[in-house]
C-alpha positions, 0 to 999 in steps of 0.5 A: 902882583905881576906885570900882566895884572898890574894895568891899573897902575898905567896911566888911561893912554896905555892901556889896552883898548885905548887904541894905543896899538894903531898905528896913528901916532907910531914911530916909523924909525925902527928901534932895533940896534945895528949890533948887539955887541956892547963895546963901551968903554969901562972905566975904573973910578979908583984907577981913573985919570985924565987920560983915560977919562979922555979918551972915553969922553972924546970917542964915545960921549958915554962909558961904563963906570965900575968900582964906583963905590955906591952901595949895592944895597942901596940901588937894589933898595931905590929900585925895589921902593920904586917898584912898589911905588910905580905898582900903585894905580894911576889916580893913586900916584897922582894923589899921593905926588900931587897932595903938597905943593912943596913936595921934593918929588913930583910924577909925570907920563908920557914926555920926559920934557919937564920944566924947571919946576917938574911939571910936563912941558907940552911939545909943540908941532901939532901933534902930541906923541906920548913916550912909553914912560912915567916918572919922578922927578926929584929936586936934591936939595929939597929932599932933605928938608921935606918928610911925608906921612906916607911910610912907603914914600918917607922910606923912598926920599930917604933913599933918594937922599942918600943916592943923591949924596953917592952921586955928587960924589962921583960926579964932583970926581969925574969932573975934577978930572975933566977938568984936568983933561981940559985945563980948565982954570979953578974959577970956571971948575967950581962954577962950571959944575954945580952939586945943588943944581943935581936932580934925579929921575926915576924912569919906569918904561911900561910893556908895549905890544907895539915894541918896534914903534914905540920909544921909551925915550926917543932920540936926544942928547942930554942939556947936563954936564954929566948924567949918570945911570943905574939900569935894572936887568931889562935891556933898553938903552941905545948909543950912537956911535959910527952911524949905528946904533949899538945896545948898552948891556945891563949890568946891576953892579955897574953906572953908565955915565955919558957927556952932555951938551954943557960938557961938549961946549966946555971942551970946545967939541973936544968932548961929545954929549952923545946921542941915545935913546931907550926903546921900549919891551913887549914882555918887561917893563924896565926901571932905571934912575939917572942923576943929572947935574948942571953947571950954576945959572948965572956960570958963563960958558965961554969956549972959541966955538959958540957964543959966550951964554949961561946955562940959564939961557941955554935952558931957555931956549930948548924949553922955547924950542920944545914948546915951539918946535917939539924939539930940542936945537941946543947947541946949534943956536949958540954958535956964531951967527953966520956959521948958524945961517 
């Protein structure tokens, strides 16, 4: 089925004639890229060390990971189930996602806000904006005790399964090496990346006509310590780095891994949870699949520059703030009371 015919599978909003092309709600910040020379930095995951680690984490918050040993047959499969999957209509993803409350993956639109739980978390401030985006959520350590009727579906959670493993390998890794860079003592590195808190995304961004007002996903840094990405062909993904906005290529082979707001606390600053964003494609629809991990709940974060807080809170809050706001403060309100007047 081509992507010109395959409008059913859009949820209502996105569709033409729903005046989705005004103007009303578009974003005025223009999407388009300072440069379209893609610098980041690469790092090999067999020749990695502190050093170099360090250097990609405290420049750029983001950096390009090679070698990295995830089969190359998985990632085509995950993104070739996920194809098939998203192709399917609306009101049948929402069918097939909705039919059991215990299910490990749940399908949202239109906001990549979700609550613990994986449900769309409803942004405050008046106005709901929709991102150009639907998705998956997917809890790692439900998928392996969950099997569904659906042969499609079954075969997806297998997959995601085993990615998720991949991932916590590589995640472990390069953070065992952070926290050699950071001289984190062995109690605050067990604690300070959890593997079961890991969850995955799975993205799909949908053509929009209006591709220099729209976002994919707007503005943000991640609440992780790491997240990890896998990009299909389509270009989208943008970092900030000296006051311009620069294009991150798309290479198959390749996983883009960037620093998060636990990890920037952890390093006292040292390292930067870095902001980016995905825009959106007139012609292409654009499917990618992040791995996000976080520190355990009750882990205290203690660093010379904020507060001593558990992730716990810290995710209480930027769910309040959404909610209140339409925004996330994050960082900003753990920081010592006069320096946050």
């Amino acid at each position: 089925m081509s992507q010109s015919d395959n409008l059913e599978s859009y949820p209502p909003f996105f569709r033409p004639n729903h005046g989705i092309n005004s103007n009303e709600n578009a974003c005025k910040t223009s999407l388009n890229s300072d440069s379209d020379s893609d610098c980041l930095p690469v790092i090999d995951f067999l020749c990695m060390n502190p050093e170099n680690l360090s250097e990609a984490c405290r420049d750029w918050g983001m950096f390009r990971l090679v070698n990295h040993g995830v089969p190359l047959d998985l990632l085509n499969q995950l993104h070739e189930h996920a194809k098939k999957l998203f192709s399917l209509t609306f009101e049948a993803k929402q069918d097939l996602f909705s039919s059991s409350s215990s299910s490990p993956i749940a399908y949202f639109w239109g906001t990549p806000a979700l609550t613990p739980s994986g449900d769309a978390l409803q942004k405050g401030s008046g106005t709901q904006d929709h991102n150009w985006l639907e998705g998956l959520n997917v809890s790692l350590t439900q998928v392996s005790q969950f099997q569904y009727e659906d042969p499609l579906l079954e075969s997806f959670r297998s997959l995601l399964e085993e990615y998720g493993r991949q991932q916590c390998r590589v995640a472990k890794t390069l953070f065992s090496t952070m926290a050699q860079d950071l001289k984190l003592c062995s109690t605050k590195s067990q604690s300070y990346l959890s593997p079961p808190t890991g969850i995955l995304r799975v993205y799909r961004y949908f053509r929009c006509m209006d591709s220099h007002e729209r976002w994919g996903i707007d503005v943000h840094t991640d609440s992780s310590v790491i997240s990890i990405l896998h990009q299909d062909e389509v270009q989208g993904l943008q970092v900030f780095k000296d006051n311009q906005w620069l294009d991150v290529k798309s290479i198959h082979s390749t996983l883009i891994v960037n620093v998060g707001d636990m990890a920037q606390a952890m390093s006292d600053d040292k390292y930067l949870s870095v902001k980016h964003r995905v825009k959106v494609n007139k012609e292409k629809e654009r499917i990618s699949i992040g791995y996000f991990v976080f520190p355990a709940d009750d882990a205290v974060i203690e660093c010379s520059i904020y507060k001593p807080f558990t992730y716990a809170e810290f995710r209480t809050e930027v769910q309040k703030d959404l909610k209140t706001l339409g925004f996330k403060i994050g960082l900003q309100k753990f920081k010592p009371t006069q320096e946050n007047t």
